[in-house]
C-alpha positions in Angstrom: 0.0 0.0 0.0 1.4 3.6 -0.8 0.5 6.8 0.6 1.0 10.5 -0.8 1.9 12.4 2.4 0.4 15.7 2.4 -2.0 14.3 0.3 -6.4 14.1 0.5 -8.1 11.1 2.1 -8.1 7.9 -0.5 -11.0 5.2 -0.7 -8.8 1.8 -0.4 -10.4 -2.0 0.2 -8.1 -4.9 1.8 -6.4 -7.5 0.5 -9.6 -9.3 -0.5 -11.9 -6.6 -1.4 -14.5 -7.0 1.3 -13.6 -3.9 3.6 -12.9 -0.4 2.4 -11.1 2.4 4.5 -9.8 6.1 3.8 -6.2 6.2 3.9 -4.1 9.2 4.0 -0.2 10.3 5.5 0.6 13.0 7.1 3.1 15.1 9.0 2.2 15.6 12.9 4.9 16.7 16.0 7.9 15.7 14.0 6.2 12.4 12.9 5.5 10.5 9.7 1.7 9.4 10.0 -0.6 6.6 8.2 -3.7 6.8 8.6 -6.9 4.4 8.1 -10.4 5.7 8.8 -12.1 2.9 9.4 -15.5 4.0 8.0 -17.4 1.3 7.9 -17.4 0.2 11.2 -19.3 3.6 12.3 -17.7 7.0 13.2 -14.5 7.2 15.2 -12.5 4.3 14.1 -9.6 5.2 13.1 -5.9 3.1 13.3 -2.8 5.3 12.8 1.1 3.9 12.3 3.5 6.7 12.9 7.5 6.9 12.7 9.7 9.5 15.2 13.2 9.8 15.8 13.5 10.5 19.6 15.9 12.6 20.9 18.1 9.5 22.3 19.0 8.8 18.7 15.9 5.2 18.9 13.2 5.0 15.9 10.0 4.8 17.6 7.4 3.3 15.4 3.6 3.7 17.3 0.3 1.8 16.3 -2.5 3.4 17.6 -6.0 2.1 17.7 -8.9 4.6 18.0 -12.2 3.1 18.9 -15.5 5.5 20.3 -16.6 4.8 23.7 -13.7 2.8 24.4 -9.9 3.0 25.3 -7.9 3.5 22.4 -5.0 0.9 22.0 -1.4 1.5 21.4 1.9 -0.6 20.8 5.2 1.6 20.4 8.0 -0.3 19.3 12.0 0.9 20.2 14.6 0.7 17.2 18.6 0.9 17.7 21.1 1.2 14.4 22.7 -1.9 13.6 26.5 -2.1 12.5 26.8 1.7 13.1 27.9 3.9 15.5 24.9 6.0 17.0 23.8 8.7 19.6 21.4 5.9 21.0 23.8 3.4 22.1 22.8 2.3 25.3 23.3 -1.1 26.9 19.9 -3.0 27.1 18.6 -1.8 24.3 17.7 -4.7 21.6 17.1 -3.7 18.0 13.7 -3.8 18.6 12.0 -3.1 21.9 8.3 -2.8 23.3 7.3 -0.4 25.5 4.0 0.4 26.8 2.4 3.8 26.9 
C-alpha cells in the first residue's frame, strides 16, 4: 500500500476486497503518519502507524487504535542502528523493543 503524504483522504479496500477504509499520511509533532479511517465500522474508528526519531538517537514506530466509547490501544516499538555507531547506544537496548504507553 502507498500513501502521498500531504496528500487528501483515498478510498482503499483490503487484500480481498470485502472492507474499504480512507487512507491518508501526514506530517504531525515531528512524525510520519498513516492513517486508516475505518469507515465502515461507524464513526470514530480510526488506526494510525507513525515513525519518530527521539531525541536518544531510537526509531520509535507507534500503532494506535482509536475506537468510540472505548480505550484506544497503542503498541510503540524501540529501534537501535545496527552495524553503526549511533547517539542511541545504550546497553539493554535490543534492536527492537516494546514499551507500553
Amino acid at each position: 500500500t502507498e500513501v502521498v503524504l500531504g496528500g487528501g483522504e483515498v478510498e482503499k479496500a483490503t487484500r480481498t476486497g470485502r472492507k474499504r477504509f480512507m487512507l491518508s499520511g501526514f506530517e504531525e509533532a515531528g512524525r510520519l503518519v498513516v492513517q486508516c479511517r475505518l469507515f465502515q465500522r461507524g464513526d470514530g474508528w480510526v488506526s494510525q502507524q507513525s515513525w519518530g526519531l527521539r531525541d536518544d538517537g531510537l526509531l520509535e514506530e507507534r500503532m494506535h487504535l482509536k475506537r468510540p466509547d472505548q480505550d484506544d490501544v497503542i503498541v510503540t516499538r524501540l529501534f537501535t542502528r545496527i552495524g553503526g555507531k549511533s547517539g542511541a547506544a545504550r546497553e539493554g537496548v535490543d534492536g527492537a523493543a516494546c514499551a507500553g504507553d
